[in-house]
C-alpha positions as CSV (number, residue, x, y, z in Angstrom):
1,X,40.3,110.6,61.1
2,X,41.2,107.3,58.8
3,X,38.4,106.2,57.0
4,X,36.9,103.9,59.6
5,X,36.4,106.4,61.9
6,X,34.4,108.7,59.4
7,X,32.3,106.3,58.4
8,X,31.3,105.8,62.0
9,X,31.0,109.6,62.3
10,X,28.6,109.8,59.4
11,X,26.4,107.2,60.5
12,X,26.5,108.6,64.1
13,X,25.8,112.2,63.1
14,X,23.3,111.5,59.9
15,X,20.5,108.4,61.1
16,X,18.7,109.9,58.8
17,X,20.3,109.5,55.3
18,X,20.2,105.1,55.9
19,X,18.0,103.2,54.2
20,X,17.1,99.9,54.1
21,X,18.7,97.0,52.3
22,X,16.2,94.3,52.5
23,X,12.6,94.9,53.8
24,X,12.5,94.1,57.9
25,X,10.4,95.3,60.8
26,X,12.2,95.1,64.4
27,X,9.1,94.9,65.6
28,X,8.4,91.3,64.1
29,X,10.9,90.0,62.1
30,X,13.7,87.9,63.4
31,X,17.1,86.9,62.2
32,X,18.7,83.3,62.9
33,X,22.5,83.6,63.2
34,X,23.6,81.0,60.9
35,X,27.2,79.6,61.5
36,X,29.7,78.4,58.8
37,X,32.3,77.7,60.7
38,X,33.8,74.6,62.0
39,X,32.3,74.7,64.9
40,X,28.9,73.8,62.8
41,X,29.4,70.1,62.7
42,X,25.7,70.0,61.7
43,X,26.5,70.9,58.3
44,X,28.6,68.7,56.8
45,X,30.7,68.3,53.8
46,X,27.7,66.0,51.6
47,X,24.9,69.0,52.2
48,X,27.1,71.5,51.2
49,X,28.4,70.0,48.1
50,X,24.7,69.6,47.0
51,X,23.4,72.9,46.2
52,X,19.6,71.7,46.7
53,X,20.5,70.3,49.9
54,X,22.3,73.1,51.1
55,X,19.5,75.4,50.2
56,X,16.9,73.1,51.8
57,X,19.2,73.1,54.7
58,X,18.9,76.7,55.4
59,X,15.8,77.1,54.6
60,X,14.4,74.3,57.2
61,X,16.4,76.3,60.1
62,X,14.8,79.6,59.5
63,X,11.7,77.6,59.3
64,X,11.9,75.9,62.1
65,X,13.1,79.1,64.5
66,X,10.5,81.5,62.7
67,X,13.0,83.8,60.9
68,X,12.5,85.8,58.2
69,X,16.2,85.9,57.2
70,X,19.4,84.1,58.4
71,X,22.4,86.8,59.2
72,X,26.4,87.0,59.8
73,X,29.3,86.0,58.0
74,X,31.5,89.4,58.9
75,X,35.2,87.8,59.3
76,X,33.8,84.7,59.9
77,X,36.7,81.8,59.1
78,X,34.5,79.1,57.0
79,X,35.3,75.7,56.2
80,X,32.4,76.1,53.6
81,X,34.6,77.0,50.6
82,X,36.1,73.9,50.3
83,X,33.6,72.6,48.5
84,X,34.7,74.9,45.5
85,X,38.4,75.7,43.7
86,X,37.4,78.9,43.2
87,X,38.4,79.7,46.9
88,X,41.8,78.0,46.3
89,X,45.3,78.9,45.6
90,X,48.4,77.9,46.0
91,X,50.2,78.7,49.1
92,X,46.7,79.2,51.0
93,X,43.2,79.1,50.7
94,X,40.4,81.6,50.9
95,X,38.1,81.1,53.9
96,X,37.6,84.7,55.4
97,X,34.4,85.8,54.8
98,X,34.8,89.9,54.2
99,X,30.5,90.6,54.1
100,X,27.7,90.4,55.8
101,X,25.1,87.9,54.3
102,X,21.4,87.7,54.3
103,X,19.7,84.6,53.7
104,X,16.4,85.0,52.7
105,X,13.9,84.0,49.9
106,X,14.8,84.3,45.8
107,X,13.2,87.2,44.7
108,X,13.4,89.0,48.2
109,X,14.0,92.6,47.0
110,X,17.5,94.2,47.3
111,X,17.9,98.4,48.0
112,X,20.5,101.0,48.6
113,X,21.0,102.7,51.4
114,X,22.3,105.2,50.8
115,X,22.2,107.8,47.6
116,X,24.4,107.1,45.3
117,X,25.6,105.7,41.6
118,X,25.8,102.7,39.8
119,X,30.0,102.3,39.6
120,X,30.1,98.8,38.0
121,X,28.2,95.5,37.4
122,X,29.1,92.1,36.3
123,X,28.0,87.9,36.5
124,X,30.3,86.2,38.2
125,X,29.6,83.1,36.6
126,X,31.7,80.3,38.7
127,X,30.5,77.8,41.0
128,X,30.8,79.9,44.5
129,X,31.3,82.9,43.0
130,X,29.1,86.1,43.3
131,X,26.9,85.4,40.3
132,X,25.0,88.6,39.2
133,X,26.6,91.8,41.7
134,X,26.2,95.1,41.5
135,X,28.4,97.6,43.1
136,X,27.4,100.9,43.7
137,X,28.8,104.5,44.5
138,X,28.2,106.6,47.6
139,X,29.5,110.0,48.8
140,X,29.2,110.3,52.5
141,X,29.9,114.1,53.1
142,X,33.3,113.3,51.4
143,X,33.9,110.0,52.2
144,X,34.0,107.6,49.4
145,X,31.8,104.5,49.9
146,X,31.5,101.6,47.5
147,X,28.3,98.9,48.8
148,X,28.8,95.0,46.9
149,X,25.8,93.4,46.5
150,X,26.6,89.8,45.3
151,X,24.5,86.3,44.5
152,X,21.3,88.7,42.7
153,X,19.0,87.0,40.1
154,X,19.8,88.0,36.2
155,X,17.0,89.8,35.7
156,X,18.9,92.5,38.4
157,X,21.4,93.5,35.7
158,X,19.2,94.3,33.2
159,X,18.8,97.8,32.0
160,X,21.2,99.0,34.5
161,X,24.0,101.7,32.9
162,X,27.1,102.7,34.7
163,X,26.7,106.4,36.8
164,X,23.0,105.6,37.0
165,X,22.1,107.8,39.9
166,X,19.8,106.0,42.4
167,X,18.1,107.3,45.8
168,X,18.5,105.9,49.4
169,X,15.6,103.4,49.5
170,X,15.7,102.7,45.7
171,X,15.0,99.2,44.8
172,X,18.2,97.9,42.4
173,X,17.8,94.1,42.7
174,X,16.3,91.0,44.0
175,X,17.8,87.6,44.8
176,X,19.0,84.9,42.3
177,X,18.1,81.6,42.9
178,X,20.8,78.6,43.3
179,X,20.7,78.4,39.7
180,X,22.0,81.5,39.1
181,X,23.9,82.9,42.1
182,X,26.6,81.1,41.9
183,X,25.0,77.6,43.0
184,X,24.5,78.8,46.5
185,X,21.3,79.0,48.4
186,X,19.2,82.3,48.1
187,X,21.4,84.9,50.2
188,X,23.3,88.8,49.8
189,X,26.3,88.9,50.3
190,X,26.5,92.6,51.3
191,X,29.9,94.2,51.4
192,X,31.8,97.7,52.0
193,X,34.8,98.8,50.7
194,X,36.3,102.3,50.9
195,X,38.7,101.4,47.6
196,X,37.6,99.6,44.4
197,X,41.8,98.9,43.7
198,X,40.8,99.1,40.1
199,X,37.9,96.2,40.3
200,X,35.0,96.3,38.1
201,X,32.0,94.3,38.9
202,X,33.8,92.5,41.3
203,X,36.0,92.9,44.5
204,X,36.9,89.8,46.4
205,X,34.6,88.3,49.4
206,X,36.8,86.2,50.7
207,X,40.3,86.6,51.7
208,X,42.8,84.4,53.1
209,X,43.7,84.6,57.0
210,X,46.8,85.6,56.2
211,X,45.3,89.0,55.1
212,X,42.9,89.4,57.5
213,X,44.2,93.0,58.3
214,X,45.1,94.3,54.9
215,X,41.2,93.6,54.2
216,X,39.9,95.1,57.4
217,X,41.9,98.4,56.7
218,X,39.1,98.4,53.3
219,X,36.4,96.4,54.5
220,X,34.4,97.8,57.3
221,X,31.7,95.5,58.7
222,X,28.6,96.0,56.7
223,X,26.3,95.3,59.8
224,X,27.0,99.1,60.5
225,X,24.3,100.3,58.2
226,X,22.0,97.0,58.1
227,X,20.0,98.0,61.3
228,X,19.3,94.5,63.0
């Protein structure tokens, strides 16, 4: 089996050993699907140069609709980052989203799910990048996992030592606000990788279409273990 297919396997075969990564109830909570695309001519170019706007944007939809988070992003082609160099280079630009994001209140508290270890840490501090992530280490009946947890608050990184151990369920962050996640609004960006390639404290988020499938041979969708 390649990597994809154990993960799937593990999941299948242990329900049980998944936690949560944010606090949600099936039973009452609902998700808005918020699109970044294109397509989404509502959002245009002046609210998401503004971070306040952006952030009042969002936050009015799941408002309006009665959601406690907003959800998606996984392979999703956005026009978004073009509001920031960071997503640039030469010969193409980033717009591939490679995680899953939850947009949700600042402070909304962040777990793993799954047991594991602290591997690295880091701020990211560039307009659109990850801010304050955390990556952590996970050993699924041999199968190496890494889980990204990008866009926390400050306070997340404090105290935290590389090889901490930490339980499924354990609580190892909570959101940064738009000061301090990068100048987006409140959101995880939630991302697996099967191979660090070396990173520390970082792994990218964003790739360019070009290498759509290089990424999806490391990145499996993170909505596997979420549970919505």
């Amino acid at each position: 089996m390649d990597h994809h297919e154990q993960l799937h396997s593990y999941l299948k075969n242990h329900p049980d050993a998944i936690g949560r990564v944010v606090d949600y109830n099936a039973g009452t909570d609902r998700l808005f699907l918020l699109d970044f695309t294109a397509a989404n001519t509502e959002l245009t170019t002046d609210i998401i140069a503004d971070t306040q706007k952006f952030t009042d944007w969002v936050n009015d939809k799941l408002k309006a609709n009665n959601c406690r988070y907003g959800i998606g992003g996984y392979m999703e082609h956005r026009t978004i980052y073009a509001v920031s160099a960071h997503f640039d280079t030469e010969d193409e630009p980033r717009r591939l989203h490679l995680g899953v994001d939850i947009w949700g209140a600042e402070g909304t508290p962040i777990y793993t799910p799954f047991d594991g270890k602290v591997h690295s840490f880091q701020d990211n501090n560039n307009l659109g990048d990850y801010g304050p992530c955390i990556i952590l280490e996970h050993n699924l009946s041999g199968l190496t996992l890494y889980s990204l947890y990008g866009h926390l608050s400050r306070k997340s990184l404090e105290g935290l030592i590389v090889g901490k151990p930490l339980k499924k369920d354990e609580r190892i962050a909570s959101l940064g606000d738009n000061t301090e996640n990068g100048q987006w609004p409140p959101h995880l960006h939630f991302q697996l990788m099967f191979d660090m390639e070396g990173k520390f404290g970082d792994y990218p988020g964003v790739c360019k279409y070009s290498e759509m499938e290089k990424y999806r041979t490391n990145v499996p969708d993170a909505g596997l273990v979420l549970g919505f």
